[in-house]
C-alpha positions in Angstrom: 170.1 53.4 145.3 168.8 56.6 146.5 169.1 58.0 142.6 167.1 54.9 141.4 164.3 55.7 143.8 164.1 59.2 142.8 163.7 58.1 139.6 161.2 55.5 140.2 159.0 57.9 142.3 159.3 60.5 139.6 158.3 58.3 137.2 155.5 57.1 139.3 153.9 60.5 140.1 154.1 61.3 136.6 152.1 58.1 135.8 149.2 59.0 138.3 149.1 62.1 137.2 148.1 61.1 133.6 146.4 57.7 134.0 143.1 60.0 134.0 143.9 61.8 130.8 145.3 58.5 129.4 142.1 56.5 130.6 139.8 59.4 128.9 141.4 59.1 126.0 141.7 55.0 125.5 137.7 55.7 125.7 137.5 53.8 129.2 134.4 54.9 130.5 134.2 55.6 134.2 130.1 55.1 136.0 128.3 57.9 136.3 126.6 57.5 140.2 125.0 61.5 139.9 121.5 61.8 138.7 122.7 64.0 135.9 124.1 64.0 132.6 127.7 64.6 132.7 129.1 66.9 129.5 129.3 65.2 126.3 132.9 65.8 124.2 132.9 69.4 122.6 133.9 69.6 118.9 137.0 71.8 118.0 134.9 73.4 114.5 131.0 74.2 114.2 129.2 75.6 111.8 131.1 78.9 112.0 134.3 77.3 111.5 136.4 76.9 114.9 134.5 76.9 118.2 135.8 79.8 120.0 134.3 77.9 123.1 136.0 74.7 123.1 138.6 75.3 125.6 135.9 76.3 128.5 133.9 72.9 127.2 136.8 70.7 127.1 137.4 71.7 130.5 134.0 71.1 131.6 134.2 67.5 130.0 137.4 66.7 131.4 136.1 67.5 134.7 133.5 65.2 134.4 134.6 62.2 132.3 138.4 62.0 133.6 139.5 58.6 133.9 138.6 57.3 137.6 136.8 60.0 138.9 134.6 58.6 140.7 137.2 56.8 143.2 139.6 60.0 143.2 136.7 62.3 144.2 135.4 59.9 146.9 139.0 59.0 148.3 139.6 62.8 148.5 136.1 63.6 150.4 136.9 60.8 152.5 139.6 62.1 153.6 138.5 65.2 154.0 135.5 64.0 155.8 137.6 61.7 158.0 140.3 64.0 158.7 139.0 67.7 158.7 135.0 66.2 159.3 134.7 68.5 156.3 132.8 68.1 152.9 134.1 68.6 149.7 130.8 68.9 147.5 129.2 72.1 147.7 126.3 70.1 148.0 126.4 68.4 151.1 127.0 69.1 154.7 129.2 66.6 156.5 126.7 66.6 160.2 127.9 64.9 163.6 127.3 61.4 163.9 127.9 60.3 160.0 124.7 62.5 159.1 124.7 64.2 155.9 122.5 67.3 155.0 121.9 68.8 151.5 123.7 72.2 151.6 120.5 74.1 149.7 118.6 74.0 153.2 121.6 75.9 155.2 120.0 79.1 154.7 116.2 78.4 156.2 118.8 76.2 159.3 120.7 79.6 160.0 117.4 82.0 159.6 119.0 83.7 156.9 116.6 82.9 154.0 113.2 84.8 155.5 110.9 85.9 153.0 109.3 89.5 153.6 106.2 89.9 155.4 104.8 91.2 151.9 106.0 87.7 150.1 104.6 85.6 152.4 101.2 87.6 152.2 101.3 86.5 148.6 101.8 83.1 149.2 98.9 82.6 151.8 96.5 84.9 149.6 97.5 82.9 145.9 96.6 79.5 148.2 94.3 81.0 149.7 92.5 81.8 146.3 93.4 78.6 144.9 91.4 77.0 147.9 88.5 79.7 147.3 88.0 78.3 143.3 88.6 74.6 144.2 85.4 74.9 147.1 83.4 76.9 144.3 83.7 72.7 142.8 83.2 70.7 145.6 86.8 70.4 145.5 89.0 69.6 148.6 92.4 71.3 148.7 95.4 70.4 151.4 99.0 72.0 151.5 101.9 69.7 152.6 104.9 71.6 153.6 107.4 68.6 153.9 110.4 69.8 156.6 113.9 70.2 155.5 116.1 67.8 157.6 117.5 69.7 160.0 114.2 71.2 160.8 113.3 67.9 162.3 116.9 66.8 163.3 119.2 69.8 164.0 120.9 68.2 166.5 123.2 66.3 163.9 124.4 69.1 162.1 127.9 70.5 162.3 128.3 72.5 165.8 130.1 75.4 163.8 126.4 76.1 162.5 124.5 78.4 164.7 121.6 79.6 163.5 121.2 83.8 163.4 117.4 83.4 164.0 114.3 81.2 164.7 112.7 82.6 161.8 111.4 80.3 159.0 109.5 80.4 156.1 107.7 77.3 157.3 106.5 78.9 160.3 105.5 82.5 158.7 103.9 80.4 156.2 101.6 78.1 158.4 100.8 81.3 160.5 99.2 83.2 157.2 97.6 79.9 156.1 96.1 79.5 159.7 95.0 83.8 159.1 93.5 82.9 155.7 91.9 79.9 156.8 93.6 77.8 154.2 93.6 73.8 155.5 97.3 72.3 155.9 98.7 69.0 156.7 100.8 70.1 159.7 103.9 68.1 159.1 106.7 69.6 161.0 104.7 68.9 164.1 103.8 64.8 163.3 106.7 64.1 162.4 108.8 66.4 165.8 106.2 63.9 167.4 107.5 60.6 165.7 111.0 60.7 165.6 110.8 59.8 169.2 109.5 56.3 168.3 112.1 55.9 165.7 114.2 57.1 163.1 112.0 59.3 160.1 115.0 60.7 157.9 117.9 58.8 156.0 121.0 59.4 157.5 122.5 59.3 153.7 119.7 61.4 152.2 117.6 64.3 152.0 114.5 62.7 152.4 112.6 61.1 154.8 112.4 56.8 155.0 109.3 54.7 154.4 108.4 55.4 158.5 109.0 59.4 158.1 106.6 58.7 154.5 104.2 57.2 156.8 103.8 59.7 159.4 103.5 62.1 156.5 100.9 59.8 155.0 98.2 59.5 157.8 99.1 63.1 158.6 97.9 64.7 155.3 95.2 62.0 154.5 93.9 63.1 158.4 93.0 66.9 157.0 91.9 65.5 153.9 88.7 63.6 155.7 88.1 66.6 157.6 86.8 68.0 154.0 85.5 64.7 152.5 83.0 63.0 155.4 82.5 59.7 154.5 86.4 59.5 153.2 87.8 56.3 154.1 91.4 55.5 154.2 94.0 52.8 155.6 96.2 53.9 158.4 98.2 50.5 158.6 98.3 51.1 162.3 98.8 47.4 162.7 101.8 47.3 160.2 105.1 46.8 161.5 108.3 47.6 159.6 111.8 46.0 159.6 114.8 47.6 159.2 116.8 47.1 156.4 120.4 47.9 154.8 120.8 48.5 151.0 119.5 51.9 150.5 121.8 54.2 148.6 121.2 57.6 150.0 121.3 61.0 147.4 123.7 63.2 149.9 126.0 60.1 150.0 126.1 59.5 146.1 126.9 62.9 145.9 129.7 62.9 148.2 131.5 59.7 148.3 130.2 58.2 144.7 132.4 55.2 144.4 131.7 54.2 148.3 128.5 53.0 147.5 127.5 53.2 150.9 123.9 52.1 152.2 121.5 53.6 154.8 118.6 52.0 156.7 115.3 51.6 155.5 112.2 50.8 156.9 110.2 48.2 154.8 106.2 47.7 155.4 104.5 44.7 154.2 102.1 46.3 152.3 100.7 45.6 149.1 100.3 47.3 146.1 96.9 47.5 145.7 97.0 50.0 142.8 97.6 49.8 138.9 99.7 52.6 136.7 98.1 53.7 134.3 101.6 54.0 132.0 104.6 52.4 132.8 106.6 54.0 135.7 109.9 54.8 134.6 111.0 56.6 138.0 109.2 58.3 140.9 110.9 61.0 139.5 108.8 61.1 136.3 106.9 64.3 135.6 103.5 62.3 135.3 102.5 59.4 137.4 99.0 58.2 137.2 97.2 55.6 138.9 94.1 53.6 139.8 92.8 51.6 142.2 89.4 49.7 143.5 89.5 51.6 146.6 86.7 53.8 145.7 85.9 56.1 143.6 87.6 59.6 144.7 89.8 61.3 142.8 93.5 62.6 144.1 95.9 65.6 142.0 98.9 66.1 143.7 101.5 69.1 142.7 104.0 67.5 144.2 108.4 67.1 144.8 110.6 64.5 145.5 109.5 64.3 149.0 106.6 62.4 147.4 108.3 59.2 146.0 108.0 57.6 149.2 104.8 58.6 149.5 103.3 57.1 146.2 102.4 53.5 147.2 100.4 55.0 150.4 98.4 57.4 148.4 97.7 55.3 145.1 96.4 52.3 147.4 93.8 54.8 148.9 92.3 56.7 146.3 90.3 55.3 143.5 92.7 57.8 140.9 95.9 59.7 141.9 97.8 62.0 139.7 101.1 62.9 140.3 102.4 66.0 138.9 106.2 67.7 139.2 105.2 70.1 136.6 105.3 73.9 137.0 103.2 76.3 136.8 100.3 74.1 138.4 98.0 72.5 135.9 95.0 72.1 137.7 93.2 70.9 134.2 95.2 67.9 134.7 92.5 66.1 135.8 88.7 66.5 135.4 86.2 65.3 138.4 89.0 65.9 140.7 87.8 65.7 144.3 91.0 66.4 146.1 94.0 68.5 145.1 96.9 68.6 147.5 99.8 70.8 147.4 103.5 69.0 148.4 106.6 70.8 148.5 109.5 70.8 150.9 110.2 73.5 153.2 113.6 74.5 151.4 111.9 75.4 148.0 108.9 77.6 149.8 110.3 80.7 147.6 109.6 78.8 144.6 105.8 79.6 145.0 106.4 83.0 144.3 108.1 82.2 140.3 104.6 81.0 139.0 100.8 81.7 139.0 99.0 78.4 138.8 96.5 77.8 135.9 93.4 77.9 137.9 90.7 80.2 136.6 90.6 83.5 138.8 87.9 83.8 141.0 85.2 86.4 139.9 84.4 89.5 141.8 81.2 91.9 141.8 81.9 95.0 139.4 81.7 98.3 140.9 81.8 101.2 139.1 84.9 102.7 139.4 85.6 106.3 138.2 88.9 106.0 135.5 91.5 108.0 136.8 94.2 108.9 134.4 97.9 108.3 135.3 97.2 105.3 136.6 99.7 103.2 136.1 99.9 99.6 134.9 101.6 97.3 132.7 99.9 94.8 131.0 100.5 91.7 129.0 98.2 88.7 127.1 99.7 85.7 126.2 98.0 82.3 124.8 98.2 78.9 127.5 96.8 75.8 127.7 92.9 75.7 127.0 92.7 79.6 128.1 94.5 82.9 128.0 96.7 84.4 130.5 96.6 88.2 131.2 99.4 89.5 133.7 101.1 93.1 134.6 102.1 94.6 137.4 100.6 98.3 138.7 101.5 100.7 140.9 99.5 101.1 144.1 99.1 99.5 147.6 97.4 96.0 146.5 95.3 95.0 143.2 92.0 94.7 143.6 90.2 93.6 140.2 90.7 92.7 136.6 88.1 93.6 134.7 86.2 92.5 131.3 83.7 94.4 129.3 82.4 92.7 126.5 79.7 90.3 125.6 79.6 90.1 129.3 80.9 92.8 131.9 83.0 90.0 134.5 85.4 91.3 136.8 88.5 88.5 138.6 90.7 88.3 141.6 93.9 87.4 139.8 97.1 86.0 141.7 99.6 88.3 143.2 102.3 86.7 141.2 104.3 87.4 137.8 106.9 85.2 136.6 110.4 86.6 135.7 109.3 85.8 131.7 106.3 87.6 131.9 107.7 90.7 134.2 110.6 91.0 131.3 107.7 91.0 129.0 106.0 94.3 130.1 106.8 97.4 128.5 106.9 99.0 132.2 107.5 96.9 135.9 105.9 98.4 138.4 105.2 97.3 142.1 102.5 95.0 142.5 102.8 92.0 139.7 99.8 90.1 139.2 98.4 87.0 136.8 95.1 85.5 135.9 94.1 82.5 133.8 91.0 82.4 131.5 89.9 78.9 130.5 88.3 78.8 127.2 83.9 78.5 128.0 84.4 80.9 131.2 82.9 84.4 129.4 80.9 84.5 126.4 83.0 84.3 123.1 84.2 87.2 121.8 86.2 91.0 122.1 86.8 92.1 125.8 88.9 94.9 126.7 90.6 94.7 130.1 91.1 97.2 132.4 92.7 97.3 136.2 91.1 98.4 139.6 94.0 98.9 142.0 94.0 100.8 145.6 96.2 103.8 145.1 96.9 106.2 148.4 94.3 105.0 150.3 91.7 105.6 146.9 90.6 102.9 145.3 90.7 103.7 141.1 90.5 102.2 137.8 92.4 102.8 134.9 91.3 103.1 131.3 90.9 99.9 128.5 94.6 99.2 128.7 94.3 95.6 126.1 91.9 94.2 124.0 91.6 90.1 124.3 89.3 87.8 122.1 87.7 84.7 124.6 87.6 81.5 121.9 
């Protein structure tokens, strides 16, 4: 008896054991619940004969596609969750109270993730120049810095999490943006503020809910008619939501993905007083554009995926609203634009620093500066959309100018950023990286040779032709 139940469990482990591999290989497909594509099945020989990588890329696919994944990883994270109140994605924090948090925002929650003084400088100058060319149009320009979850709810995540310091790149941030002068949709504070009335963030997800959207909504649309008198906009003060179950929350998805288990939303009876101008595939596409008889101002948004929830507000209040997850910032996107606001979430703040946008530099009055040799700077031209781009980095205390002598003598303010491509592009890095866009029609066509005006121990020097560009 006891030899025939040996046996039988044996034979049983041994069948659990390969039912996935058996299942992956009878071609039983198990759902894919992650907004990715899981690894496709790697080929043994390519054109070089046999693929010297196929073991690391069957492993890969075998970790992804094994037969009843999806219920094995969520019946082991519910049992860690339940048992240890621990997490088995790398992605998600398991919080107090059945809250989830992404894991990517742990580092601005302990403190650990504060950008230098110098950084954030950068940031609030690059918006604050962005702002300076946008007023030069008539041009209204907000920044929306949408709070990581625990920012607004920290009281939910695990008690083994203590922060090391109050310091935050949403706070140094707002701070330069207040010293530069540069107008922002204070959304930590609104929606501190709201979450007293009721709940603003999924339990399930990183995001906020329709009623945290809201907030967010009147919030930025608030500093917006500060700029635009006359602006009018619905607040839907008089709108009431109703709570309801069927949401299927990212952080959950990610951790339990067979659970399939649904958050609260709140749902507005508003309608959809807008048009899209293409079909939307997702909030998550690239490009959204819409229209609407509202009136006739005109909305660009650089935005994240903060701003899905956000869409049907802002498209029922502007006349045309672009939407825009591209990077760098294409601010020839649209033409007649009369507001351009700025969304991304607190936790990718450092992102800011990766890419100039392409927003022509503002000009600056030449001075004649003696050339001092030695000076040293690295430059680099490359070709972008409608324009050039002209980038380098120089060695000195802060860049002052670009300048242009050619058809026309012009000098520019460029944006105290360089990408990683273009720093890896320059024959030499030094300390100060900087990058300007051109449009085409902004000089007079022609040969220009470019030169750099940098401050340099206190002295403020120029160094000799260091490029020669043609303007189309």
């Amino acid at each position: 008896m006891k030899r025939g139940f040996l046996i039988g469990y044996i034979v049983l482990f041994f069948a659990v054991c390969a039912a996935p591999g058996l299942l992956l290989l009878l071609g039983v497909e198990s759902p894919n619940y992650e907004k990715r594509a899981l690894a496709s099945p790697p080929s043994i020989w390519d054109e070089n004969g046999f693929n010297a990588e196929f073991p690391e890329e069957f492993d890969t696919y075998f970790s992804e596609n094994f037969g009843l994944r999806p219920l094995l990883v969520t019946a082991n994270a519910a049992l860690r969750r339940t048992l240890l109140s621990d997490s088995s994605s790398e992605k998600v924090i398991v919080g107090r109270e059945g809250w989830l948090f992404f894991a990517e925002t742990l580092d601005d929650y302990l403190g650990r993730s504060a950008l230098a003084d110098d950084d954030i400088a950068r940031l609030a100058r690059t918006l604050a120049l962005q702002q300076e060319s946008l007023r030069a149009r008539g041009t209204a320009f907000v920044v929306a810095l949408a709070p990581n979850k625990n920012t607004i709810y920290p009281e939910y995540m695990p008690a083994r999490l203590l922060p090391e310091s109050r310091d935050s790149n949403l706070s140094a941030l707002q701070a330069a943006m207040d010293a530069h002068g540069v107008p922002y949709a204070d959304l930590r504070a609104a929606l501190a503020a709201a979450r007293s009335e009721c709940q603003i963030y999924h339990r399930l997800d990183t995001h906020w809910n329709n009623a945290g959207a809201l907030v967010a909504y009147r919030t930025i649309l608030e500093t917006v008619s500060a700029q635009l008198p006359g602006f009018t906009w619905d607040d839907y003060a008089g709108v009431t939501g109703e709570t309801e179950h069927g949401w299927h929350g990212d952080l959950s998805v990610m951790l339990l993905p067979s659970l399939r288990a649904t958050d609260e939303q709140i749902e507005y009876p508003i309608p959809e007083n807008y048009r899209a101008e293409r079909p939307i595939r997702s909030p998550e596409d690239i490009r959204i554009e819409t229209r609407s008889d509202a009136n006739d101002t005109a909305l660009l948004i650089f935005r994240d995926s903060f701003c899905n929830a956000l869409i049907p507000f802002l498209s029922n209040a502007f006349g045309r609203t672009l939407y825009s997850r591209a990077v760098p910032y294409d601010y020839g996107l649209m033409e007649d634009t009369d507001v351009v606001v700025l969304e991304i979430v607190e936790r990718n703040i450092p992102e800011l620093l990766k890419y100039a946008p392409l927003l022509s530099a503002p000009r600056r009055e030449c001075v004649n500066i003696p050339e001092v040799p030695g000076t040293r700077v690295s430059l680099g031209v490359r070709q972008a959309e409608g324009g050039l781009v002209i980038y380098g980095a120089a060695e000195g205390e802060g860049l002052v100018t670009v300048r242009l002598a050619g058809p026309a003598d012009a000098c520019f303010e460029p944006f105290p950023l360089l990408s990683d491509e273009d720093a890896a592009a320059l024959p030499e890095r030094y300390g100060n990286g900087f990058t300007m866009y051109l449009p085409s029609g902004v000089l007079p066509a022609g040969e220009y040779a470019v030169s750099v005006v940098i401050e340099k121990k206190g002295e403020t020097v120029s160094s000799s032709a260091l490029a020669q560009v043609t303007m189309p």
